[in-house]
ChimeraX commands (.cxc) that place a marker at each C-alpha (Angstrom):
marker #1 position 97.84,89.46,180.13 radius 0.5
marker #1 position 98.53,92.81,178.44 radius 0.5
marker #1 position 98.75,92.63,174.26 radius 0.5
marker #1 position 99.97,95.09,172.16 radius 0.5
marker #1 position 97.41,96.89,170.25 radius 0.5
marker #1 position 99.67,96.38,167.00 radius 0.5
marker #1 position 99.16,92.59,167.40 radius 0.5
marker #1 position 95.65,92.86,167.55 radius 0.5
marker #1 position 94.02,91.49,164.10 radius 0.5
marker #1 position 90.30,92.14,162.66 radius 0.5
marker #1 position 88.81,89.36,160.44 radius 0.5
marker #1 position 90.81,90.44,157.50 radius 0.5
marker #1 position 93.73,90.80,159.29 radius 0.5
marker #1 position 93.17,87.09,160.53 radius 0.5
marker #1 position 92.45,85.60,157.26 radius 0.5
marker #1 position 95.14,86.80,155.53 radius 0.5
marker #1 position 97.72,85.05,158.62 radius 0.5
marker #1 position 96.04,82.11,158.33 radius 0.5
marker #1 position 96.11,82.54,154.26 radius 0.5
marker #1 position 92.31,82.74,153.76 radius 0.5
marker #1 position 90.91,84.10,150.84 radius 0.5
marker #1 position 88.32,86.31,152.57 radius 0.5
marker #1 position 87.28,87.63,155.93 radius 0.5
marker #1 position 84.40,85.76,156.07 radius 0.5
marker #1 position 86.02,82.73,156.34 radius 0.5
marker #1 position 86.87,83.74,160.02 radius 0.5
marker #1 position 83.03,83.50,160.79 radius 0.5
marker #1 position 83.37,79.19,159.04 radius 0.5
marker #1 position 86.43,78.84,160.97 radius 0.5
marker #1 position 84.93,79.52,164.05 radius 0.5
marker #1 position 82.29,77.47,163.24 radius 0.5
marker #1 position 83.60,74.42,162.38 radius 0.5
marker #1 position 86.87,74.33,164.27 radius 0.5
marker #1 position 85.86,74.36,168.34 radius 0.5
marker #1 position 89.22,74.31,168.91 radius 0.5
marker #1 position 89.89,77.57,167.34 radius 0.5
marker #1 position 90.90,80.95,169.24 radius 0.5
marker #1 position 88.30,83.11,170.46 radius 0.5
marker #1 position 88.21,86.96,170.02 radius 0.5
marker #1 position 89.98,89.02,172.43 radius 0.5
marker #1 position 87.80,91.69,172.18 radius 0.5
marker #1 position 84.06,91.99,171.06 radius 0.5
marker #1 position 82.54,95.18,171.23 radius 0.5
marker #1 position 79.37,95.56,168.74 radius 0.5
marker #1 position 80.90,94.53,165.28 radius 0.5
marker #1 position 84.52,95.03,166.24 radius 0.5
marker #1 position 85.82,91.70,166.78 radius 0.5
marker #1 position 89.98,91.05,167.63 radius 0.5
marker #1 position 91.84,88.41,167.82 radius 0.5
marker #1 position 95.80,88.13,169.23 radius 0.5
marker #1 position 98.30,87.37,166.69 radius 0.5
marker #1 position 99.70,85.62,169.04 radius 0.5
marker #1 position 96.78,83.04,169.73 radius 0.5
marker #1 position 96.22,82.71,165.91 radius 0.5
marker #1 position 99.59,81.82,165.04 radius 0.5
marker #1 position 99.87,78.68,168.09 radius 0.5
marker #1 position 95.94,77.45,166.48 radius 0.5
marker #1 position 97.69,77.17,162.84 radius 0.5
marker #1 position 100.93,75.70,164.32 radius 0.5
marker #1 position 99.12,73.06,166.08 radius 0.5
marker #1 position 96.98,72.06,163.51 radius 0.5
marker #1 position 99.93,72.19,161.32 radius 0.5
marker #1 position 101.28,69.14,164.05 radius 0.5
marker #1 position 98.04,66.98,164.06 radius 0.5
marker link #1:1,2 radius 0.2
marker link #1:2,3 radius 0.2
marker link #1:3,4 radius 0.2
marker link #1:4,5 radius 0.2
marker link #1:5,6 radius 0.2
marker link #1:6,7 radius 0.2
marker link #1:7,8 radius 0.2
marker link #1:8,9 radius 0.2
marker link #1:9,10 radius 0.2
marker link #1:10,11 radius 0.2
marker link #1:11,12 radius 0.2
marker link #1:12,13 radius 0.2
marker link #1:13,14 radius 0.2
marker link #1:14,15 radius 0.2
marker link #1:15,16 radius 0.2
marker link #1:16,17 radius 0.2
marker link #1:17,18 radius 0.2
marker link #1:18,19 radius 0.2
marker link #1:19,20 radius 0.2
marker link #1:20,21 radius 0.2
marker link #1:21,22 radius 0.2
marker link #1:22,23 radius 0.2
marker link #1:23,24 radius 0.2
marker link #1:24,25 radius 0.2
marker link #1:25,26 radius 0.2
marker link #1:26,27 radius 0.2
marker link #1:27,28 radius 0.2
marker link #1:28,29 radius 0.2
marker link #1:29,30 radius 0.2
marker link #1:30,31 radius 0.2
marker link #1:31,32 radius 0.2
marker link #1:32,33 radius 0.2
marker link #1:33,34 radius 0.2
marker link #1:34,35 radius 0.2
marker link #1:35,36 radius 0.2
marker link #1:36,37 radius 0.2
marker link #1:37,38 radius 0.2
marker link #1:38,39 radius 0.2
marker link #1:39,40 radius 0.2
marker link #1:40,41 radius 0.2
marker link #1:41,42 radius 0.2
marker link #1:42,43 radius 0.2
marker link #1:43,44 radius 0.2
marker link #1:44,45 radius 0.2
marker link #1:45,46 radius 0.2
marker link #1:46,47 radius 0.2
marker link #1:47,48 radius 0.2
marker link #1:48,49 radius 0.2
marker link #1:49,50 radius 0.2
marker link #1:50,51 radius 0.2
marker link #1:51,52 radius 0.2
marker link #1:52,53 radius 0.2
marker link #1:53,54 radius 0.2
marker link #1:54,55 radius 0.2
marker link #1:55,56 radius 0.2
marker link #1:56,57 radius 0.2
marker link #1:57,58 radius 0.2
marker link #1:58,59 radius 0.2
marker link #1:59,60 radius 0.2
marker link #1:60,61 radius 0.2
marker link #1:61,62 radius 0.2
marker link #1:62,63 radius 0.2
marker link #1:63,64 radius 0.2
view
């Protein structure tokens, strides 16, 4: 699967799609929902998710 750099988000970048207050809410999310996308990239602290993948978790959970 090839993504587009430009739709690659960092934890702010998530939280603000998803309408979070602050990055760190990312780290809760992740936590608490197993359901919830994993990173498509990890590399030391840099940690991206696909806008893509973000936007289908909050539509389902939107549905249930």
């Amino acid at each position: 699967m090839r993504i587009d750099p430009n739709d690659l988000l960092n934890a702010r970048e998530a939280a603000d799609l998803l309408g979070l207050a602050h990055r760190e809410a990312i780290a809760t999310y992740r936590r608490r929902y197993e359901d919830f996308p994993e990173p498509v990239l990890k590399k030391g602290t840099c940690v991206l998710w696909a806008r893509q993948d973000l936007v289908n978790w909050a539509a389902s959970r939107r549905r249930s």
